[in-house]
VOBA-1610 file (N, C-alpha, C; in pm, whole numbers, padded with zeros to 5 digits, always signed):
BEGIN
Unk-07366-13952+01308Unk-07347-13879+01431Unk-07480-13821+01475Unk-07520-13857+01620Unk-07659-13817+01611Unk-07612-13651+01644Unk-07769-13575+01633Unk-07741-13419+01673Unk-07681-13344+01765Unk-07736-13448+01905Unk-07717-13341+01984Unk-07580-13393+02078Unk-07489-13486+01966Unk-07357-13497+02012Unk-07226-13381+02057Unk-07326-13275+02006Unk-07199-13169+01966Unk-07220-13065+02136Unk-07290-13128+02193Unk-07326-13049+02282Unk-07300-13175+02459Unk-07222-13135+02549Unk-07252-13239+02665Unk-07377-13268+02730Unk-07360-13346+02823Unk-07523-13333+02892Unk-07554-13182+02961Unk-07415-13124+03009Unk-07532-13020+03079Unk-07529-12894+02990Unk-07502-12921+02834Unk-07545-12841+02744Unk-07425-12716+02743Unk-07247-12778+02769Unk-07160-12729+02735Unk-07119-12740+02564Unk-07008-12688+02514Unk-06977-12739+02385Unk-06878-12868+02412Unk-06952-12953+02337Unk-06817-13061+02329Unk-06686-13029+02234Unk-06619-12974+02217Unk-06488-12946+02102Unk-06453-13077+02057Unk-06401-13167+02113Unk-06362-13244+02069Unk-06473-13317+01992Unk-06555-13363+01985Unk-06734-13403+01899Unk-06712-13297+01795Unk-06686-13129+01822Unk-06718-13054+01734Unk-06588-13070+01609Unk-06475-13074+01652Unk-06347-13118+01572Unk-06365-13220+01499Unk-06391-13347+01544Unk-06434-13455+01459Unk-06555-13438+01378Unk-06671-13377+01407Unk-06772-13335+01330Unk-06703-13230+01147Unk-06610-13158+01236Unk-06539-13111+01082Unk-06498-13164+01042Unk-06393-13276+01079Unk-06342-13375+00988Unk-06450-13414+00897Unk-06522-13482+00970Unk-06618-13569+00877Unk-06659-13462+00747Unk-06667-13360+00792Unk-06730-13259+00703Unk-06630-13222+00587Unk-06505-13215+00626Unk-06420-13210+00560Unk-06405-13312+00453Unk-06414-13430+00459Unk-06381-13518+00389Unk-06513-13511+00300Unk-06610-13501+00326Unk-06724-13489+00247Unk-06747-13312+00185Unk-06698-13264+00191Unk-06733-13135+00105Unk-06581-13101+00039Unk-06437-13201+00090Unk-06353-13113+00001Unk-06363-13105-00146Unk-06441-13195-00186Unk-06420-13212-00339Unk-06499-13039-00410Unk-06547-13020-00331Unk-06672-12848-00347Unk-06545-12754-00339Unk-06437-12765-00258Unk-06359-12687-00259Unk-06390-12605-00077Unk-06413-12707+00034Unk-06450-12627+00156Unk-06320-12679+00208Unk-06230-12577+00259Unk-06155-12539+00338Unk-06172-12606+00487Unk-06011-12675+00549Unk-06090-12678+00662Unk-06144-12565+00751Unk-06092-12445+00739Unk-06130-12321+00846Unk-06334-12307+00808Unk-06328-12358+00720Unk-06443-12331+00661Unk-06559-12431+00747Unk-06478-12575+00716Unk-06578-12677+00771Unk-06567-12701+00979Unk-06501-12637+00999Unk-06451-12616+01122Unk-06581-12505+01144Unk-06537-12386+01104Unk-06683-12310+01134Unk-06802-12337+01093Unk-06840-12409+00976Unk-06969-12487+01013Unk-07000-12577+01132Unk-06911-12660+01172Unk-06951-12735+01294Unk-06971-12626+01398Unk-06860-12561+01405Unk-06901-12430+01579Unk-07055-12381+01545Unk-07073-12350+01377Unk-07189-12278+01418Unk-07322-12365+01425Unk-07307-12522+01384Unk-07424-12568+01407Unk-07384-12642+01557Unk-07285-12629+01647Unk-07311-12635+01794Unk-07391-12546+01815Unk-07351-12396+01796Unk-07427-12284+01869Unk-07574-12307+01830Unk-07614-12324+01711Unk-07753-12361+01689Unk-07816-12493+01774Unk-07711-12604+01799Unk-07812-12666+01931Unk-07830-12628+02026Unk-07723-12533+02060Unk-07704-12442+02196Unk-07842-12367+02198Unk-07839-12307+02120Unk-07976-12205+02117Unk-08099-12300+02110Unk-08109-12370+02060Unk-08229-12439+02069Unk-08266-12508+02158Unk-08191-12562+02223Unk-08139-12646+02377Unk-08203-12564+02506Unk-08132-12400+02449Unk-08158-12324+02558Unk-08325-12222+02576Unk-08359-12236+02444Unk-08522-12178+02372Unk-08637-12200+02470Unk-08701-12092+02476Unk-08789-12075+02558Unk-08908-12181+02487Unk-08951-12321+02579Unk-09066-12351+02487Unk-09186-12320+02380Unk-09253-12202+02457Unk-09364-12120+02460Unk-09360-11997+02382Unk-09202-11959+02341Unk-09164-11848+02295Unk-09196-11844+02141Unk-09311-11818+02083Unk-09309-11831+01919Unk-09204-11780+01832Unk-09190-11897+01716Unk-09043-11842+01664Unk-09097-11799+01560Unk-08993-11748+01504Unk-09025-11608+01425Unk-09057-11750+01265Unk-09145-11661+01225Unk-09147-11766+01034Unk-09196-11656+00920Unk-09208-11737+00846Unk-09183-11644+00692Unk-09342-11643+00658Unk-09325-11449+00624Unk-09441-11422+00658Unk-09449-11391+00466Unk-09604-11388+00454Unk-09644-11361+00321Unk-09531-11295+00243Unk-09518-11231+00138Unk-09501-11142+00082Unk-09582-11016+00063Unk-09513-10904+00111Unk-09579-10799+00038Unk-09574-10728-00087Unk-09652-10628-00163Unk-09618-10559-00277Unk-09505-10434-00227Unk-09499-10389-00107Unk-09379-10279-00120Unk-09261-10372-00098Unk-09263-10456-00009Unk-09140-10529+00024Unk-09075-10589-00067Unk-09158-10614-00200Unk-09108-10715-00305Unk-09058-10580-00406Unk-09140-10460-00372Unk-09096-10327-00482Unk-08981-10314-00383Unk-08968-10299-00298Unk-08834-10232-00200Unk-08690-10346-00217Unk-08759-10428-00265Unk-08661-10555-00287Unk-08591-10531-00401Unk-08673-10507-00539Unk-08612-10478-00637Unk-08581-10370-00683Unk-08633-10246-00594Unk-08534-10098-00594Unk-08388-10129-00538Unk-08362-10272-00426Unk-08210-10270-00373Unk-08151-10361-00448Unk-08213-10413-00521Unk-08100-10578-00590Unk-08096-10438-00775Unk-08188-10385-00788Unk-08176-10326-00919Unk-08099-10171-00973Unk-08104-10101-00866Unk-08148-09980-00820Unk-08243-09887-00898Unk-08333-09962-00975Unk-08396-09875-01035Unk-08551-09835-00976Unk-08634-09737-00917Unk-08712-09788-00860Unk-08876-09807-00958Unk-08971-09848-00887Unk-09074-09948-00944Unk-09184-09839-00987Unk-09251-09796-01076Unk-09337-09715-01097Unk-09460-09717-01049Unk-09550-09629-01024Unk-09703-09645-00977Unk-09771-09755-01040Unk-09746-09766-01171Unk-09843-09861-01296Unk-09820-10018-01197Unk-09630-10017-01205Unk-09595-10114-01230Unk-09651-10238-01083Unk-09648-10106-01000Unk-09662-10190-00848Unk-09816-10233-00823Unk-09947-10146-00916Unk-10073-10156-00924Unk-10086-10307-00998Unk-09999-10337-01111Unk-10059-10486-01187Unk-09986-10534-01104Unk-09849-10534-01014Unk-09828-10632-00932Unk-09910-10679-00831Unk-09955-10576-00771Unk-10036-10621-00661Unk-10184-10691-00700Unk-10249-10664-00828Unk-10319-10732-00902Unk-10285-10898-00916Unk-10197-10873-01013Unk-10127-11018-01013Unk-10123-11113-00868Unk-10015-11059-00765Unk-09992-11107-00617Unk-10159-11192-00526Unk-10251-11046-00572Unk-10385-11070-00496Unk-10446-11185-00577Unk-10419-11193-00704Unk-10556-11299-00812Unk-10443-11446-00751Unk-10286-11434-00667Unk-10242-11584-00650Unk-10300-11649-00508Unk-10367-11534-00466Unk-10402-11575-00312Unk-10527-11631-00326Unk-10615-11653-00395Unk-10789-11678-00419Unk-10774-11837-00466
//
């Protein structure tokens, strides 16, 4: 199925493209255990993603994945841990982090 089936020419949703797009999906992920409500909302949401991209400002820079930082990666594992990161600990990190960038 090419991509931008899921969408008409003047960049409505096709449903019916998008329905059959779950099928297909269906038959290929039930063995994972995906539901059709499941594979049904994957197709709507990768319409809306051609939608949006369809509709994207050329010129408009999209957002991308920016370095890592040392607080963001300490602020990361104060929320996944709750324990938070000590002075020492965030000084050899950022040691470590800086000697991967050279």
């Amino acid at each position: 199925m090419k991509a931008d089936t899921l969408l008409t020419a003047r960049g409505a949703y096709d449903r019916r493209a998008i329905v059959v797009d779950a099928h297909r999906q269906r038959r290929q992920m039930a063995r994972h255990g995906w539901t059709w409500s499941r594979c049904l909302a994957f197709s709507w949401t990768k319409a809306k993603m051609m939608r949006a991209r369809l509709n994207a400002e050329p010129d408009k820079v999209s957002r991308v994945m920016a370095r890592p930082t040392v607080e963001g990666i300490a602020a990361m594992f104060t929320s996944i841990t709750g324990r938070n990161v000590t002075p020492e600990q965030l000084a050899r990190f950022a040691d470590r982090l800086a000697s991967l960038s050279n």
